[in-house]
C-alpha positions, 0 to 999 in steps of 0.5 A, a space after each residue: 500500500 501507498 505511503 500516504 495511508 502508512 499512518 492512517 486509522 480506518 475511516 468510512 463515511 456512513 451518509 450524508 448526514 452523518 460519517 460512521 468512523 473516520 481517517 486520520 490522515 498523516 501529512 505527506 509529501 505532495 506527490 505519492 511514491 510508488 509502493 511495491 505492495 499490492 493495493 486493493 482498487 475500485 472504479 470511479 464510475 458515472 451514473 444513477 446514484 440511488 438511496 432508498 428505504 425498504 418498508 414491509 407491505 401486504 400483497 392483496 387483493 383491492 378494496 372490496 365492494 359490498 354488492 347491495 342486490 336490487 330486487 324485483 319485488 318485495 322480498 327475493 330468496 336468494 338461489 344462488 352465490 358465486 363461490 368465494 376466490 372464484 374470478 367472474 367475469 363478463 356474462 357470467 352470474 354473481 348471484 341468483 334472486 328466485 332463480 333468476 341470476 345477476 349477470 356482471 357487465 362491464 362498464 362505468 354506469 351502473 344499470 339504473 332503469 329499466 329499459 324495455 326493447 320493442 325495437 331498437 331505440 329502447 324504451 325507458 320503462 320508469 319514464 313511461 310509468 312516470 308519464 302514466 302516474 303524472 296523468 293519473 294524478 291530473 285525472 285525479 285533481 280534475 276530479 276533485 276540482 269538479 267535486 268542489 264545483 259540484 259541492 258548491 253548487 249544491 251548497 249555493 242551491 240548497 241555501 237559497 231553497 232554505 232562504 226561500 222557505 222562511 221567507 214571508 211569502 215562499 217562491 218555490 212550490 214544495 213551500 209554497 204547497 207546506 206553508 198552504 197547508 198550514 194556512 188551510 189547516 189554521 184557517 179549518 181550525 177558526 172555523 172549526 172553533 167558530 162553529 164549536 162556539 155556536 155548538 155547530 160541530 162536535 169539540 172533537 171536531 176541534 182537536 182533529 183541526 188541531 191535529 191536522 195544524 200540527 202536521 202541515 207545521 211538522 211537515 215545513 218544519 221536517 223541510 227545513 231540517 232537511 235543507 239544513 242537513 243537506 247544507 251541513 253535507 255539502 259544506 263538508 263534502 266541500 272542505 273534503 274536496 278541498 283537501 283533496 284538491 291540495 293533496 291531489 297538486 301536492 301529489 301532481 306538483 311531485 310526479 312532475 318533478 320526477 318525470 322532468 327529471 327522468 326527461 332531462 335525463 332521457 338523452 343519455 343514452 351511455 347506459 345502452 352504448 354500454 349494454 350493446 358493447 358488452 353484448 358485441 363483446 359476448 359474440 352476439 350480432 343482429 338488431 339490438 332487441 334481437 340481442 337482448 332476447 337471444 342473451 336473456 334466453 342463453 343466460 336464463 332470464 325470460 326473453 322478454 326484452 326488458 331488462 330490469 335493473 335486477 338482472 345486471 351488476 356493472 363493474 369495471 372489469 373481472 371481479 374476485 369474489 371474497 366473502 359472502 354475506 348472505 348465504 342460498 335459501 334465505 330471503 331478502 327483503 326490500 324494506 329492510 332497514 338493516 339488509 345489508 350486502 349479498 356478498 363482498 367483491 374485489 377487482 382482480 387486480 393485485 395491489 399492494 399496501 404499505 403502512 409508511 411512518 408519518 415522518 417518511 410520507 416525503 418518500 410517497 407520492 402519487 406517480 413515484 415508481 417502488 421496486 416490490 420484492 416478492 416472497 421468491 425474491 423476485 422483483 417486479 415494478 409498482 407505481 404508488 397510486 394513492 397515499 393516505 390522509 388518515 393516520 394510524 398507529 403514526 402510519 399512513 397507508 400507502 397504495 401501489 400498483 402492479 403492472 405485472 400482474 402475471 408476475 403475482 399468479 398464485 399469490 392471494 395474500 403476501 407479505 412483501 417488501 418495498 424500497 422507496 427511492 429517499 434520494 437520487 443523483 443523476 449522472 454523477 461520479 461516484 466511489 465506495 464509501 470505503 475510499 473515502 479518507 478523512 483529511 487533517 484539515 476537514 473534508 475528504 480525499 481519495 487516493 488515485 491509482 495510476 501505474 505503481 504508485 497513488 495520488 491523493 485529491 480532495 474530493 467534494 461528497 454529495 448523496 451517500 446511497 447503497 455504499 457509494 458516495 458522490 465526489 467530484 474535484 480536480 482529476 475526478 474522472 470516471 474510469 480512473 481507480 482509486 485504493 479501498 481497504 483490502 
């Protein structure tokens, strides 16, 4: 070794933040002499310099979906569960509602209405129930507005009769024929008594006259009861009509609302682009009411054409089946407050998830490239797709995608390791850490080897990472060799 290093206690610079060791460095001549012993040598070399940090994760499956059925009535057996860890994909059943299946499209709309296939421009069959209750409701307020105007009719009728009949001198014949009769059957009384008087008549005669007064008044007095019971009727019938009324615009004013809102909607078509392309994807060709018949008599649904929203799940692509929450036999009911999901399903693709320290989060961003280390040793390429927000335990969950998912076959759930990139220098001259020598006066050397002997130049350090360290200074170069430890 070169007489530079002659007096020298080992020395290695650990990071950029703190040196492991040091070297004491002896002064020495200004050139080095050649030295006849061997000397152990690195290169000094251009490029990446990379310092990472490996945190220890869990390959799985993504978020997981709880797939709430919709049902076709009030309650649905369930008749059939897609096998938990089955892969079901385009066309194929999820699930099995009174024997009819669930089939899984793909696409990013979820089936909302019910279209009904007479030909190719479907109809949407909730609108036209919308129309047709909106018409309903109006027929119903047309009623009742004309039950209000039939009550008020009567109502005006019925108080001018009452007016009429306690008037002095009525004007319409059924009190005009009462209020004679009373004035007959006074008038046949005074003459009755008259004649009594004279002992013209029998007093018995009195008492009939008396009798026959008392039932032409019971008569008119009946009338008027009557009138007034009938005005009573109708003036409820009225306030009743009212309230429907208002009922019957509230219900309207409503209905409205929700057809014009499934009108503004009607335009858009994406969910029926969507259904035609799955169908395409299926193999199935000819107008698109031909399709959907030809596809529900294949999958087991009736081949009416309509397709309800019951029948289909849309998810982005393949789906893994991870749990069931309901199981074959039992039925689900749809007013249920607490009925929850039917099963729990994932996307196929693998992901892996990382529980950083809070006070690595600057190694995470969106977009940044990791290098994942499989339970095999073998190292496949991930992207991080999302970095979380919520701490716990002083961690936030890391997401990273795989590209490769070929490379994850047979691996459900794994624990894998993750380097993060902390640090990285492009294009930079680099040496070990090892051949860094502490000078006397601060700072670093190096110790160049050139033919028999060595050179020391004082290097600048920048990022220390996976054992090297950046240098540059006077007679730096890449290529050149420089002494390390032996």
């Amino acid at each position: 070794m070169s007489h530079f290093r002659t007096m020298l206690t080992g020395g290695i610079a650990a990071g950029a933040v703190a040196i492991a060791g040091f070297l004491l460095l002896q002064p020495a001549p200004p050139t080095a002499a050649p030295t006849a012993l061997p000397v152990a040598t690195a290169e000094i070399t251009r490029g990446r310099l990379v310092d990472t940090k490996t945190v220890t994760g869990t390959l799985g499956y993504s978020e997981l979906t709880a797939l709430r059925p919709s049902l076709a009535g009030p309650s649905a057996m369930v008749t059939g569960l897609a096998p938990v860890g089955a892969t079901i994909e385009r066309g194929e059943p999820l699930y099995g509602l009174d024997g009819q299946p669930a089939i899984l499209f793909y696409g990013a709309v979820p089936q909302h209405r019910t279209l009904r296939f007479d030909t190719d421009v479907p109809v949407w069959v909730e609108l036209e129930q919308s129309e047709a209750a909106v018409a309903a409701a109006e027929l119903t307020l047309e009623l009742e507005q004309q039950r209000l105007a039939d009550a008020e009719a009567r109502r005006t009728d019925l108080g001018a009769r009452l007016a009429d009949a306690t008037a002095d001198q009525p004007a319409l014949p059924e009190f005009v024929q009462l209020a004679a009769a009373i004035g007959v059957a006074r008038a046949k009384l005074k003459r009755v008594e008259e004649l009594s008087a004279a002992e013209l008549t029998p007093a018995a005669d009195i008492a009939a006259a008396e009798a026959e007064l008392a039932t032409a008044r019971a008569s008119f007095a009946a009338a008027i009861r009557t009138l007034d019971k009938d005005l009573a009727a109708t003036g409820l019938d009225a306030v009743a009509a009212r309230v429907a009324i208002a009922d019957a615009m509230a219900k309207r004013d409503t209905l409205r609302d929700v057809r014009d809102a499934l009108r503004a909607r009607a335009g858009d078509t994406a969910d029926v682009t969507q259904l035609a392309e799955n169908l395409a994807a299926l193999g199935y060709v000819g107008p698109l009411a031909k399709q959907v018949r030809a596809w529900q008599q294949a999958v087991g649904l009736p081949a009416t054409g309509i397709i309800a929203v019951s029948q289909l799940v849309i998810a982005p692509g393949p789906v893994h089946i991870a749990a069931h929450a309901a199981s074959v036999g039992e039925t689900l009911f749809e007013a249920s407050a607490d009925r929850g999901s039917i099963l729990d399903y994932s996307s196929t693709e693998k992901l892996v998830t990382v529980p950083l320290a809070v006070a690595d989060q600057g190694l995470a961003a969106v977009g940044r490239a990791v290098t994942v280390t499989l339970p095999d040793d073998r190292e496949v390429a991930g992207t991080i797709s999302e970095v979380g927000s919520v701490v716990t335990d002083g961690n936030i969950e890391v997401t990273i995608e795989i590209a490769d998912q070929a490379a994850l076959d047979g691996l459900e759930v794994a624990s894998v390791d993750v380097e993060f990139v902390s640090d990285s220098r492009d294009d930079v001259l680099s040496v070990p850490i090892a051949a860094l020598l502490a000078r006397p006066e601060g700072g670093f050397a190096v110790e160049l080897m050139r033919n028999a002997g060595g050179t020391l130049l004082p290097v600048e350090t920048g990022l220390f990472a996976a054992g090297r360290v950046e240098v540059s200074g006077d007679g730096i170069a890449a290529g050149e060799r420089v002494s390390v430890p032996g």
